[in-house]
N, C-alpha and C positions, 0 to 999 in steps of 0.2 A: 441593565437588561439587554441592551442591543448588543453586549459582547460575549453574552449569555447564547444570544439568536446568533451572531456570527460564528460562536463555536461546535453551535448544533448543524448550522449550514454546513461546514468542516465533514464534519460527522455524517452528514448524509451524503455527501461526496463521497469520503470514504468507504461506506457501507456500499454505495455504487459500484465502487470501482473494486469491490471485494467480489462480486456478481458476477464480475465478466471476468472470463478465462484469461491468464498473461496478464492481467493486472493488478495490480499489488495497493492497497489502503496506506500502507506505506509510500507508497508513490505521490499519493493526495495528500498525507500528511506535510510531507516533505515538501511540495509544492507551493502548501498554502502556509507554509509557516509555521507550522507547530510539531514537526518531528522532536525537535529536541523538548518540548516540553512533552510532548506525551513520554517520550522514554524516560525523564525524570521521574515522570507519576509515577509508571508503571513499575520502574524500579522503589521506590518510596514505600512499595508493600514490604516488609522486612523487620527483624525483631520489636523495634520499634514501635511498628505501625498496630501488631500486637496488644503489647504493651498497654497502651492509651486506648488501644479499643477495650482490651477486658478491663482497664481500671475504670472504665465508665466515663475518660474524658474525653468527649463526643467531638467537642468544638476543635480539640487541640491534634483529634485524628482525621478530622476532616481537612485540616488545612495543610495537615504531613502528607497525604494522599494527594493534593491538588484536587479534590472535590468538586468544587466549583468548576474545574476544566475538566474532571474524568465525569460527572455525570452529563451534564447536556452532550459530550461527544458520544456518549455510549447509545443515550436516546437517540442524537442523531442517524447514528449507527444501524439502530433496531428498524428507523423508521425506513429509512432504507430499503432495506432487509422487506419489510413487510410490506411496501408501498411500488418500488422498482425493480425489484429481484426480475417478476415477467412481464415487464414494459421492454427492459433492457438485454432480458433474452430471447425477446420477442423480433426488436431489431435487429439482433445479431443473425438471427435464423432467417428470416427475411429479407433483410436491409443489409447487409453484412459489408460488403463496402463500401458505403458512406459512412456505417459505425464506426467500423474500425478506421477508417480514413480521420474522424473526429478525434479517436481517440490517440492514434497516431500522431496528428498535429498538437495533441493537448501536449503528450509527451515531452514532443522536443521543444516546444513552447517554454512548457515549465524548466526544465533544464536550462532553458537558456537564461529565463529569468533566475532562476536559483544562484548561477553560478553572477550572473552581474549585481544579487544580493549584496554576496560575500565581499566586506569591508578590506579586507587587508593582504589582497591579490597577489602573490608574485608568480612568478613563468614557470616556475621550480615545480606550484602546486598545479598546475595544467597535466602537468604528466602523471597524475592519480587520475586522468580521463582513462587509460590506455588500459590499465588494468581493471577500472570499473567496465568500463567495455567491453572488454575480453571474455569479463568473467558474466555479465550478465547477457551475450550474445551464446555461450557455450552452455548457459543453464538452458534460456530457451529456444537452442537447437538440439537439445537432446530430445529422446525417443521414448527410451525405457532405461530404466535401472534397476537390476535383481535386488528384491529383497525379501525374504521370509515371511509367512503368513503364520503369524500366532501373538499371542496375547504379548509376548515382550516388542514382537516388532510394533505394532499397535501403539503401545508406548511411547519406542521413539519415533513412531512416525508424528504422532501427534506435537512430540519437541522440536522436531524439523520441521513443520509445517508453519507452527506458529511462528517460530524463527523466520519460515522465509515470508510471511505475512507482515512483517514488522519491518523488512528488507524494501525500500524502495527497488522495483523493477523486478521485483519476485514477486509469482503469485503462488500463495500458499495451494490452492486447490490443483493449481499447475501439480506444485511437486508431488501432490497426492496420488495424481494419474503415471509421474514416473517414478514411482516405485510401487505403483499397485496396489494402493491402498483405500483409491478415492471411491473403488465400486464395494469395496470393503463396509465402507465408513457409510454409504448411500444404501447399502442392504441393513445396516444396522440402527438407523436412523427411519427408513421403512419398515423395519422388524421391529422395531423397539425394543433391540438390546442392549438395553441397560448397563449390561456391565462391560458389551466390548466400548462404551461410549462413555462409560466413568473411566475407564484403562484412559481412552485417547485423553479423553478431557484432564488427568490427572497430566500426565505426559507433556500436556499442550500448558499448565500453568508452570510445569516445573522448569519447561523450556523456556516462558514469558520471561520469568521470573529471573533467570541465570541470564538470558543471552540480553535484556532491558539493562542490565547493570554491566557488560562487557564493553557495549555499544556508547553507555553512557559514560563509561571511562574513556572509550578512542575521541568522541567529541570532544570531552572539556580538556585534555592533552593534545588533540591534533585536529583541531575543528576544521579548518580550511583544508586541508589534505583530507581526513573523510569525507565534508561535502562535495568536493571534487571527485570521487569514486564513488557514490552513492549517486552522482550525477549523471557518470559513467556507468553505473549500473542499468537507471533509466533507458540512458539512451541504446544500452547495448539488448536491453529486452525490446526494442521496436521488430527485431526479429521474427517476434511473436504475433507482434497485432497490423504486423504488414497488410496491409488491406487485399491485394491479390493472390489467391489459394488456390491450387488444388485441397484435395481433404488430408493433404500430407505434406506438403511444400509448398514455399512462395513462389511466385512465378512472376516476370513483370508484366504490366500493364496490357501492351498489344498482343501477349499471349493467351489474356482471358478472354472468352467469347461474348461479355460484357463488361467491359474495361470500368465506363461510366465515368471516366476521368476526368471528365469536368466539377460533375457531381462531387470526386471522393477531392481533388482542388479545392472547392468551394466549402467542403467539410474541413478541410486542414488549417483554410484562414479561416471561419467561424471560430477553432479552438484557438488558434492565435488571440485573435478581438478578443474573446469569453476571457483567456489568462493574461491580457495583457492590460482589458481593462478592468480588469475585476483588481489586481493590482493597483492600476493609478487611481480608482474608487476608495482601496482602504490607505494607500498612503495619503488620500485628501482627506479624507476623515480621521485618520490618526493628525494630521497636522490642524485642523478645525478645531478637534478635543484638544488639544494642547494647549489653543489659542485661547480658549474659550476662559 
């Protein structure tokens, strides 16, 4: 039961950090340990999975899907969604640099733990940092991206969306607003239409579903070399959630007419403590269960 509740916790983490612009549920997955098992799950939908569903055996599809791990994350997910969504946009619009100063330090926090995770180190696999960085500091320093307004781009916007939702240090809604899709998606979700949101939604599982099994292939052949660029990915989206803004660029600290520097400090080691013990918490209780 209690690893039922630790994976709904997961879940509502994620579902948080889906809420706030620049950050990626991917990012919390990855953080807290369970990337690689959700992209198993998630890939696990497939002939198969079919299969045992229409032959009626219930038990033997439930445990091909990882069940047990895809439903409490998903609740945790929803709760989320329903409970944080305007708490958490509430702070951003108000409170805006001690949030992101939190979310900031959560960032490189976890990165850092991530990468002193990973078992089987060499100096080779450090330099999958350089490209993870590059590539997720150039996603979120972009502006805009031309792309077409009609029922096919809808489509793939929805595959590229979820794709980058599933990407630690991409936020899916991010890339929605650069390529022009996200005020698309928000008139038809206020409109209630229906069919431009079965198009995305159709788009968005065809995407899950292809890029869940790509991903799941670079891990189990180059584990340490992806999480090392999926680290870099992280850390190169801090770009994003820099705490000090104009409504179009970062700017440093003594630039802003409210720096609050102490404050967004004090919010950077909070997220340190939050990831660093919430870690030595489950490796103690993982070594407790063992003992026991």
């Amino acid at each position: 039961m209690f690893d039922k509740l630790l994976i709904a916790a997961k879940g509502v983490a994620m579902g948080a950090a889906d809420v706030v612009p620049g950050v990626s549920g991917g990012t919390i997955a990855l953080m807290t340990g369970i990337y690689p098992r959700l992209i198993n799950a998630i890939a696990s939908f497939d002939i198969e999975c079919i299969k045992l569903f229409f032959s009626g055996r219930f038990k033997e599809f439930w445990k091909h899907i990882d069940g047990s791990f895809l439903l409490p994350l998903l609740l945790g997910i929803l709760t989320a969604f329903a409970l944080l969504a305007h708490t958490i946009k509430f702070a951003i619009a108000n409170h805006p640099i001690p949030t992101w100063s939190f979310f900031f330090g959560l960032i490189i926090a976890s990165s850092i733990l991530i990468i002193q995770h990973i078992k089987h180190k060499k100096a080779a696999h450090f330099l999958w940092l350089i490209p993870g960085i590059a590539f997720g500091y150039w996603i979120g320093s972009m502006t805009s991206i031309p792309f077409p307004d009609n029922n096919s781009a809808v489509f793939v916007a929805g595959g590229i969306a979820i794709c980058a939702m599933i990407l630690p240090g991409i936020s899916g809604s991010f890339i929605l607003l650069l390529i022009g899709m996200y005020e698309t998606l928000i008139n038809a979700v206020a409109n209630r239409n229906f069919a431009i949101l079965a198009i995305f939604a159709t788009g968005a599982v065809i995407g899950l579903l292809i890029f869940s099994r790509v991903i799941k292939l670079v891990l189990a052949r180059f584990y340490e070399a992806s999480v090392f660029f999926l680290s870099g990915l992280m850390l190169g989206s801090l770009v994003k959630v820099w705490p000090w803004k104009t409504e179009t660029t970062n700017i440093l600290p003594n630039l802003h007419p409210q720096p609050q520097t102490t404050l967004a400090i004090t919010m950077m080691i909070l997220a340190f403590v939050i990831v660093f013990g919430i870690d030595y918490l489950g490796r103690k209780l993982s070594v407790e269960k063992q003992t026991e």
